[in-house]
N, C-alpha and C positions, 0 to 999 in steps of 0.2 A: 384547387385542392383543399378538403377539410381540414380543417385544423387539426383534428386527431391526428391525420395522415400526416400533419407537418410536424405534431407533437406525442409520438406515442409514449403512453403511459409505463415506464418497465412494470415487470411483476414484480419486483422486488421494489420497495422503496423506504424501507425503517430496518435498520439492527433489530429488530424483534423481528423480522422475516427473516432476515440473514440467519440469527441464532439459530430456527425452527430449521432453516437449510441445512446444518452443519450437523444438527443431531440427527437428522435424515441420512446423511452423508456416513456419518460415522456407523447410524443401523445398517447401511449397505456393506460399508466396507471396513468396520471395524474401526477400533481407535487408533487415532492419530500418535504416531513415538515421537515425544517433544525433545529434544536437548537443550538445557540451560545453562549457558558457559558462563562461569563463576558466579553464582548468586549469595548474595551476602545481606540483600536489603530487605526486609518484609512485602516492602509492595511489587519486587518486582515477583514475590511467589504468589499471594494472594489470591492474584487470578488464576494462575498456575492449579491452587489448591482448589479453587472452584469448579475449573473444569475438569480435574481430578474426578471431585467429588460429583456433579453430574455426567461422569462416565464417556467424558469425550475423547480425554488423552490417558496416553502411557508417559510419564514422568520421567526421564533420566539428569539425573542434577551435576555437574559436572565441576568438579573444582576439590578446595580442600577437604575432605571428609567429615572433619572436625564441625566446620564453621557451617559449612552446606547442608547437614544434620541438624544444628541451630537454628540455624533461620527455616527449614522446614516445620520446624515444630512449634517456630513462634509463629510462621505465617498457616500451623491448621492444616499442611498436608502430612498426609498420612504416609508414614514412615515403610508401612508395610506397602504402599501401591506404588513404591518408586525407587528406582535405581540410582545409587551414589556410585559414582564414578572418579576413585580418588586420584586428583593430578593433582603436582606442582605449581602455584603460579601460573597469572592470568595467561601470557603465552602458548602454555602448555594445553589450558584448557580449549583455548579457541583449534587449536593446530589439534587436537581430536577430536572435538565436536565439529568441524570441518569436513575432517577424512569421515570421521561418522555418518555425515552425509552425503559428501561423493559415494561411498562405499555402501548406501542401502539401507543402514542399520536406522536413522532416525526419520521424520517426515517434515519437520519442522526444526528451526532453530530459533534459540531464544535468547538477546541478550542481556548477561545478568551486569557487574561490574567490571567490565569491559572496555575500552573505549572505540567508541564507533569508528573511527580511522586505524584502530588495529583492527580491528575484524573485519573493515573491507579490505584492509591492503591484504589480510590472507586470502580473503573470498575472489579476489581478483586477482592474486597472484598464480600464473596460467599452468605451473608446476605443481599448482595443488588440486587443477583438473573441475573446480566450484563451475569453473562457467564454461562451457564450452566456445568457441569462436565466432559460433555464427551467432550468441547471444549480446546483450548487453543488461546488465547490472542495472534496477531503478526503483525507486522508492514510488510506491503510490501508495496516496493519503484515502480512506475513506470516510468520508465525513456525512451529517447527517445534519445541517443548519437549524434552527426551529423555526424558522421560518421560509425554510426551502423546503417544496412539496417531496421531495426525491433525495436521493444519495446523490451524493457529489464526489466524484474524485477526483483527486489533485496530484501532477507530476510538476516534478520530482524536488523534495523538501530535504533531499539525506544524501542523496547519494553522484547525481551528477551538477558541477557547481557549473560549469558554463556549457550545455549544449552544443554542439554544431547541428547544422542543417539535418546529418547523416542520424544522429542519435537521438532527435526529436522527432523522428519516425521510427525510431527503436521506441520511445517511450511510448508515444500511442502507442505503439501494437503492443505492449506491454499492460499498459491501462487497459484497454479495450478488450483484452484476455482477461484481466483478472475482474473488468464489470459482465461479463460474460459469463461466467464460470457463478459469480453471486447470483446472477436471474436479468441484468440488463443487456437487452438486445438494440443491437443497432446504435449504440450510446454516441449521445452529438459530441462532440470534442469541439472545443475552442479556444486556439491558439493564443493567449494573451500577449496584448502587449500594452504602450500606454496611450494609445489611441487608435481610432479604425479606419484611418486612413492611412495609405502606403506611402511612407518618407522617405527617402534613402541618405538623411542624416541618421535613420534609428533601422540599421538593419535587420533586426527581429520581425519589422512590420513585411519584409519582405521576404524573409522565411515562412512568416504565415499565409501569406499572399501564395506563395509556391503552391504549399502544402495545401492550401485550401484548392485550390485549382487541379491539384492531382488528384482529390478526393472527387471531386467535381467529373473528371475526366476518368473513373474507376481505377486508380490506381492505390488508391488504396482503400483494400475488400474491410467491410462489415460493423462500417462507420459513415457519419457523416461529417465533416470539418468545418468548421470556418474561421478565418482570422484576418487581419488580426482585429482580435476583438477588446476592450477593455474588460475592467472586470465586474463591473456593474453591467457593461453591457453582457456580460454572457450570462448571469445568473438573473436579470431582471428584466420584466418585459416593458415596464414601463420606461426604463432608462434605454432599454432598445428604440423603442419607439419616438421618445422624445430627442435620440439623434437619428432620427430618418431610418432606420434600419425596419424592416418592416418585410423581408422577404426572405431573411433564414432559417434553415433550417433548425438551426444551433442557439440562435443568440434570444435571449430571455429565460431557456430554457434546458442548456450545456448540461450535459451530465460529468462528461470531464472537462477538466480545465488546465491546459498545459501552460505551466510557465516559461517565461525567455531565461531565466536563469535558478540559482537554488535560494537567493535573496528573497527575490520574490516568493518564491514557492514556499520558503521557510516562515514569511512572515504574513501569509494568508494563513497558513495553517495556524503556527501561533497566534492570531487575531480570532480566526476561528476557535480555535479550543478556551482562549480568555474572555472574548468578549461576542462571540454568536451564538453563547448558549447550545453550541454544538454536540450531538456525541461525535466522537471520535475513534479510529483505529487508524493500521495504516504498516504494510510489511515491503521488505522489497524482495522484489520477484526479479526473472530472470537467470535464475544460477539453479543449482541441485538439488534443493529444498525453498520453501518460501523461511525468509528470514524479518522477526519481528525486533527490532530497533528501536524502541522505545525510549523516549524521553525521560530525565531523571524525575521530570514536573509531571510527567503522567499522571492521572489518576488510575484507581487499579482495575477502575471499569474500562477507561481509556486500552488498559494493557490487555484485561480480557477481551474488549473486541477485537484488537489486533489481532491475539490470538486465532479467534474464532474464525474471522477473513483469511487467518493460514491457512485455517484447516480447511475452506470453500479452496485457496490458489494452489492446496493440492491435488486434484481434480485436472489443472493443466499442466502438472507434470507430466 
């Protein structure tokens, strides 16, 4: 088999291809309605007020009227191209930019001063209708290394802290939707763990063992797996190589990278965005809208690509 065949190239491989995606997207079908529940900070509008301003999104700012006016005008969005939405208190704000998107009204969610474990315990609370039952709730990172030729995504950094077997096949079909929907087809997935041989002192080696064998045996469509792999061994071909690995699909050249927990997942990313010279975004999908969770360390390009990756993960709603 040729190597292309073992290795295909996606069409997409840089946030500047993503970006040019998104403004295509938005010419088809118009601008994306964002909701930002409680915004208070400059950075977290900034990006907000960029893509205002290059005509991608509709704006709705959700929280105190007062403050939320404030901080648009210090972060440069334009007062006239967006909707204030005056609630009480962070609560209030999350529990109707919520209903706002169960209910149709927004395409995205954004969060502003917030804290991420109240706003998934709303998004995942089943009375409020966010996620349907056949779904599951999961953070994927997209990352952009400068020394990795391709986009990398990474599950799950936010949102699920210990997988089981059942929901590490929710998350690929979760990654593998939202690298689909950007321009990557067929994306390798490689099940990490801290080494690639199967243990059964380290149970994760045998979840990925599983999982790689069912991808193997067609069971699961429009990917290819392998695990368990390290994580030098899935992003690099020389450290592939140099431990014997020499016949996968996946390993040198993963496009996603699933972690065995959110430790890990939390601190490749963090590693990535400090120290890989990385661009970064990164939403969780799954529920009603795509939801962008950003870090307070974000940068505000970091937060705009997030965004932008919303606005491609609404395409598989």
């Amino acid at each position: 088999m040729a190597h292309e065949d073992l290795f295909p190239i996606p069409k997409v491989r840089s946030f500047e291809q993503v970006h040019r995606k998104a403004i295509s997207v938005v010419s088809e079908k118009g601008k994306r309605r964002i909701a930002v529940i409680a915004p208070s900070a400059n950075d977290s509008l900034e990006g907000i007020a960029k893509a205002t301003e290059m005509g991608l999104i509709d704006p709705h700012l959700i929280g105190d009227r007062s403050t939320t006016r404030k901080c648009a005008h210090l972060a440069g969005l334009d007062s006239s191209e967006t909707e204030f939405i005056d609630v009480a208190g962070a609560e209030e704000a999350i529990r109707v930019a919520v209903k706002m998107a169960v209910d149709g009204q927004v395409d995205i969610l954004v969060k502003g001063q917030v804290t991420a474990i109240n706003l998934l315990k709303h998004m995942l609370d089943r009375s409020e209708s966010f996620v349907c039952s056949s779904r599951t709730l999961s953070h994927v990172a997209v990352m952009k290394p400068e020394r990795y030729g391709k986009l990398l995504f990474l599950s799950d950094a936010a949102v699920n802290a210990q997988p089981d077997f059942k929901t590490k096949l929710a998350l690929i079909s979760n990654a593998v939707g939202l690298a689909n929907v950007i321009g990557v087809d067929q994306p390798g997935v490689a099940v990490l763990a801290a080494a690639e041989i199967i243990d059964p002192r380290m149970p994760v080696t045998i979840d990925a063992a599983i999982i790689a064998k069912m991808s193997d045996r067609g069971q699961i469509e429009g990917t290819r797996v392998d695990g368990p792999l390290s994580f030098d061994v899935a992003v690099d071909m020389a450290a592939a190589h140099a431990k014997g690995i020499t016949d996968s699909h996946v390993a040198g050249q993963a496009d996603i990278v699933l972690a065995p927990n959110i430790e890990t997942a939390n601190g490749v990313y963090r590693a990535m965005n400090l120290y890989g010279r990385a661009e970064m975004g990164g939403i969780v999908v799954g529920g009603a809208v795509p939801v962008v969770i950003s870090s307070r360390s974000d940068s505000v390009q970091t937060r705009f690509n997030s965004l932008i990756v919303g606005i491609m993960a609404t395409l598989a709603q």
